[in-house]
C-alpha positions in Angstrom: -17.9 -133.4 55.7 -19.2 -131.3 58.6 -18.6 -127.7 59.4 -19.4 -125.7 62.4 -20.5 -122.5 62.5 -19.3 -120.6 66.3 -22.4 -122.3 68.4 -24.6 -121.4 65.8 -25.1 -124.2 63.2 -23.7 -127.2 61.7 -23.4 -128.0 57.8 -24.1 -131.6 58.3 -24.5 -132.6 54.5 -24.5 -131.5 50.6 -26.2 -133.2 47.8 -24.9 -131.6 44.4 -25.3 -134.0 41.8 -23.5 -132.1 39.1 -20.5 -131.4 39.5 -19.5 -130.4 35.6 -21.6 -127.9 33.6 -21.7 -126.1 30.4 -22.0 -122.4 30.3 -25.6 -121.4 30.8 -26.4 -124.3 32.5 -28.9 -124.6 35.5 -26.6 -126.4 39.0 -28.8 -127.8 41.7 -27.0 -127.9 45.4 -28.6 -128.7 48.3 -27.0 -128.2 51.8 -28.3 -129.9 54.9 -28.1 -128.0 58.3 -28.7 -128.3 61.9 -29.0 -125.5 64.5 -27.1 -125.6 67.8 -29.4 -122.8 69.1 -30.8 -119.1 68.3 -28.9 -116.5 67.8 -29.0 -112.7 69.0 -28.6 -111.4 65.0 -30.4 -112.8 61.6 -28.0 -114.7 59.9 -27.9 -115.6 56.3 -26.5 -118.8 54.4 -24.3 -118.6 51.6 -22.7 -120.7 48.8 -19.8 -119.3 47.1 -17.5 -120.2 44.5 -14.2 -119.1 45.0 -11.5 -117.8 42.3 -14.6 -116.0 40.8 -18.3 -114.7 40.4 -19.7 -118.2 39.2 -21.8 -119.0 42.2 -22.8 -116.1 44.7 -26.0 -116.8 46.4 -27.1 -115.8 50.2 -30.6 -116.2 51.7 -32.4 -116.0 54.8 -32.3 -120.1 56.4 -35.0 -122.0 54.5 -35.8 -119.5 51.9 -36.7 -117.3 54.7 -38.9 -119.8 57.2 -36.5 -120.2 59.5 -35.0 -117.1 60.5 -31.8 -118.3 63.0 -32.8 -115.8 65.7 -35.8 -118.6 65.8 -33.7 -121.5 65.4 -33.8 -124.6 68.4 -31.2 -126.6 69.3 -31.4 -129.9 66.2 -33.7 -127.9 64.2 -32.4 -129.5 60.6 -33.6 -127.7 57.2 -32.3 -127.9 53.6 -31.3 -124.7 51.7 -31.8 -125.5 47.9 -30.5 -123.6 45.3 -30.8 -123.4 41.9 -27.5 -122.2 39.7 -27.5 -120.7 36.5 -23.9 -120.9 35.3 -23.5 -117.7 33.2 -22.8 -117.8 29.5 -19.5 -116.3 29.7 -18.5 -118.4 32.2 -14.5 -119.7 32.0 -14.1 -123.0 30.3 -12.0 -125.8 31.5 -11.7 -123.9 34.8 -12.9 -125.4 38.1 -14.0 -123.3 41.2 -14.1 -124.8 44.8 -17.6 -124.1 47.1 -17.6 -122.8 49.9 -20.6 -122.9 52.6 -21.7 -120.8 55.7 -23.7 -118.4 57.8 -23.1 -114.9 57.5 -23.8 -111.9 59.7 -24.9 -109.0 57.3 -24.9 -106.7 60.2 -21.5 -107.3 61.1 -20.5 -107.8 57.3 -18.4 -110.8 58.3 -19.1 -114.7 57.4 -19.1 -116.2 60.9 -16.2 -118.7 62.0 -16.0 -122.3 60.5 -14.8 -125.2 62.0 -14.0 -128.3 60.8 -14.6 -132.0 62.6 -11.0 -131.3 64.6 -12.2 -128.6 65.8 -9.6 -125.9 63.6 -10.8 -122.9 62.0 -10.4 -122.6 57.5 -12.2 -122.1 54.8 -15.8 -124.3 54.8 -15.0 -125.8 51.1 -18.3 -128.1 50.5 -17.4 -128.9 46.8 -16.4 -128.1 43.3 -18.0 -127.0 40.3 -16.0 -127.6 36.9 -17.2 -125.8 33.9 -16.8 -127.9 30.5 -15.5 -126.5 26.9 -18.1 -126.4 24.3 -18.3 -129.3 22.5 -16.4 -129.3 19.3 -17.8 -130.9 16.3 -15.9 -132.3 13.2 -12.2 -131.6 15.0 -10.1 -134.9 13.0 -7.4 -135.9 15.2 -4.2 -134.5 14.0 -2.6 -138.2 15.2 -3.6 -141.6 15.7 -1.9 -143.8 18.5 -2.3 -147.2 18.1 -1.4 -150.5 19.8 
């Protein structure tokens, strides 16, 4: 899973260890990037849930200590972020990631490409929110063997 950005960055790796929550609970994801070189403009990173408002975050490269217009050709960084999935979150719905570099001056996510070299859509992932747990449901049937 590697996206490129233009000749502006590489998403070279996620780490999201939880891939179901409950509503009101706390996602960590982790994206691993690499420069290809500086750029003209600041860029911001984002992660995105698609299909809805779940996840919405965008940030300056490395919480802000590693602005791109500084970046250097295999400079590498992590972006963490921490998730809260909101309490009225939809249950039993799941909502595909997406990753990538925005330009907020231009008001446009820049250009992904995948390891073929087409443009799409960067999806890095999915985030499936559970139903609440139900206690003392009794089965309406019993299957047996």
């Amino acid at each position: 899973m590697a996206w490129r950005y233009d000749e502006n960055a590489e998403l070279i790796g996620i780490d999201m260890p939880t891939v179901r929550a409950n509503a009101g609970d706390v996602v960590k994801v982790t994206l691993y990037w690499r420069a290809l070189g500086s750029t003209e403009r600041d860029l911001l990173s984002y992660l995105h849930s698609t299909g809805g408002e779940i996840v919405r975050r965008d940030s300056y490269p490395a919480t802000g200590n590693l602005l791109s217009t500084d970046w250097q050709a295999g400079d590498t960084w992590a972006e963490r972020y921490i998730v809260r999935i909101p309490k009225d979150a939809p249950p039993q719905e799941v909502f595909p990631l997406i990753a990538g570099v925005y330009d907020p001056e231009a008001q446009q996510a820049v250009t992904a490409f995948d390891a073929n070299g087409a443009s799409g859509t960067p999806f890095v992932g999915r985030l499936a929110i559970n139903a609440p747990a139900t206690d003392g449901v009794k089965p309406q049937y019993r299957l047996a063997m």
